[in-house]
C-alpha positions as CSV (number, residue, x, y, z in Angstrom):
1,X,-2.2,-0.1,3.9
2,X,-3.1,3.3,3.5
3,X,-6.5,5.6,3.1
4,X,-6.5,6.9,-0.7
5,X,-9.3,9.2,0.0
6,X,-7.8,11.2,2.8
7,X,-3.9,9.2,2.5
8,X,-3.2,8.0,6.0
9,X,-1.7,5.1,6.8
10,X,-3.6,2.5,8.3
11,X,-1.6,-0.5,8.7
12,X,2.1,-1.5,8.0
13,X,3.7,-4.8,8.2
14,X,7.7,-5.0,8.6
15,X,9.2,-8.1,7.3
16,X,13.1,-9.0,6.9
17,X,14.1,-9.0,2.9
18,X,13.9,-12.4,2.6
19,X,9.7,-12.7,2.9
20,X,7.8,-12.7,-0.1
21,X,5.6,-9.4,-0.8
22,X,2.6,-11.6,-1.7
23,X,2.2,-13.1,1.2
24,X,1.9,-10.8,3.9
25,X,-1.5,-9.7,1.7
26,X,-3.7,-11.4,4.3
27,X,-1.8,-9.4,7.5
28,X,-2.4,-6.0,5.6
29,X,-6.3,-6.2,3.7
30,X,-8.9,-5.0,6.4
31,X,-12.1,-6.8,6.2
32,X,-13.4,-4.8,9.0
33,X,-13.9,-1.5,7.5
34,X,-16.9,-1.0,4.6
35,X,-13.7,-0.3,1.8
36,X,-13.5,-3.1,-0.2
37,X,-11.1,-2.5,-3.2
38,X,-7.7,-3.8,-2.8
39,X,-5.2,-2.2,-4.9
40,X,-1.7,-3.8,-5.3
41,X,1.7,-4.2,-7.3
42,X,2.4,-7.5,-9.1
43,X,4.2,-9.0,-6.5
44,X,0.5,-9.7,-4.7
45,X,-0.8,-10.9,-7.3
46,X,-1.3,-14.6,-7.2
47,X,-4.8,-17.5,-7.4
48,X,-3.8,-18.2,-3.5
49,X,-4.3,-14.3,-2.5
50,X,-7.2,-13.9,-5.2
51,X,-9.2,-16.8,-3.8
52,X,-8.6,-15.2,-0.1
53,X,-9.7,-11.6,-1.3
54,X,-13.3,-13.1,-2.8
55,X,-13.5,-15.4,0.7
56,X,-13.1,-12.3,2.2
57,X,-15.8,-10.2,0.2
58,X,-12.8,-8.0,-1.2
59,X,-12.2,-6.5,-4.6
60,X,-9.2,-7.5,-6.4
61,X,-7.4,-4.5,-8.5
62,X,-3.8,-6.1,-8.1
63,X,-1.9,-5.2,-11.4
64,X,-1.3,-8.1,-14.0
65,X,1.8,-9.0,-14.5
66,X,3.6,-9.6,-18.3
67,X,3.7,-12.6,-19.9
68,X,7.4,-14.3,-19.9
69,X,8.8,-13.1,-23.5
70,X,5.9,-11.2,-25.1
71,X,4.8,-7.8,-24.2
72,X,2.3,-7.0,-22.4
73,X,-1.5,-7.1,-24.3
74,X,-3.1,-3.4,-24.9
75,X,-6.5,-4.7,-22.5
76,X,-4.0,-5.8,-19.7
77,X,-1.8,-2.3,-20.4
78,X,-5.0,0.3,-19.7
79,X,-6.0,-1.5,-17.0
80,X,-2.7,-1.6,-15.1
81,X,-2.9,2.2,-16.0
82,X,-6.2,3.0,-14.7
83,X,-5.5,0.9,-11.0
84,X,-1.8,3.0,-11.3
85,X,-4.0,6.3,-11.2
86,X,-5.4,4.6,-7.5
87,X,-2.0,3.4,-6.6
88,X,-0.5,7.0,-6.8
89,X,-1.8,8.0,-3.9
90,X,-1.6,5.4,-1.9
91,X,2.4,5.5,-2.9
92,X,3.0,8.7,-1.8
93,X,2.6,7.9,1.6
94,X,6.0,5.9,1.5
95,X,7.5,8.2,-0.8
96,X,7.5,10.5,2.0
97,X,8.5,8.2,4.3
98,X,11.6,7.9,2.4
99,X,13.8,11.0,3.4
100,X,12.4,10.2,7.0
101,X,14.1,6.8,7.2
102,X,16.3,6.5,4.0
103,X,16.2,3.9,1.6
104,X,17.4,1.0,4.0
105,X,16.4,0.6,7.3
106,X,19.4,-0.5,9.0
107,X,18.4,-1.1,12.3
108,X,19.2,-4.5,14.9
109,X,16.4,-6.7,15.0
110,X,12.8,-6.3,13.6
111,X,11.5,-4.7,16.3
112,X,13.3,-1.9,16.3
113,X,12.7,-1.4,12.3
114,X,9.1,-1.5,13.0
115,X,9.5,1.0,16.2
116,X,10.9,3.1,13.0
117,X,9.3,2.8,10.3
118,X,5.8,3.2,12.7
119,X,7.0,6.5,14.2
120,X,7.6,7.6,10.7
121,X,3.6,6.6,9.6
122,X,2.8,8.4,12.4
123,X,4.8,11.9,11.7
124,X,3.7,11.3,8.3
125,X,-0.5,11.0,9.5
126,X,-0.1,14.2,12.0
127,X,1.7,16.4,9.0
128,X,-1.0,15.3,7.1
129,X,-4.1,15.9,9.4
130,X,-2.7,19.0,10.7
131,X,-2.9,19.7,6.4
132,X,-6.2,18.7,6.5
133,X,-7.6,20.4,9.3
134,X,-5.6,23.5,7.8
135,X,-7.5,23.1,4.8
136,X,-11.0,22.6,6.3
137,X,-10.6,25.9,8.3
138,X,-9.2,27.7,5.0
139,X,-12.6,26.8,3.8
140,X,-14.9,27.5,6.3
């Protein structure tokens, strides 16, 4: 999960290949903090995790997927494209992950993947706070 307005990683969840994206939904939304937009690929987007977002007082912005052998309506179109604008951000902070660890973790054991992939959320969160506190001096 990551912080669109300031794009720091909040939480991560490291699962072998074989779990589904959908379901690790209820592991990564926060119902603790005053946020409550959830903003996700099709993969997530299911009545099961819908049904837990409402329960949970959460705002469901999960893109639609396509209908099986039509395209996609024009309503269901702009509104992917307006929650993509959102998702940008949020998406950077594993593109920049990517160089960090490569496009494959290959490490023994889940453990040690999540040891990785969490030391690279955190290099990634000081590069950019020490941006941001950069920034906030530039302006002062």
């Amino acid at each position: 999960m990551t912080d669109c307005t300031r794009r720091f990683t909040r939480a991560f969840k490291v699962t072998d290949a074989a779990r589904h994206d959908g379901a690790q939904i209820k592991d990564l939304a926060r119902t603790d903090i005053l946020a409550t937009g959830v903003w996700a690929d099709t993969a997530y987007r299911s009545k099961a995790n819908k049904l837990w977002l409402a329960r949970h007082g959460l705002v469901s912005h999960i893109h639609r997927k396509r209908p099986r052998g039509r395209p996609m309506p024009e309503h269901a179109r702009r509104g992917n494209a307006t929650k993509s604008r959102v998702r940008a951000f949020v998406e950077r902070a594993f593109a920049d992950q990517k160089p960090r660890c490569g496009p494959k973790i290959r490490t023994v054991g889940l453990a040690r993947a999540t040891i990785k992939i969490g030391l690279a959320s955190i290099a990634d969160n000081m590069r950019r706070f020490v941006f941001r506190r950069r920034q906030a001096m530039a302006i002062a």
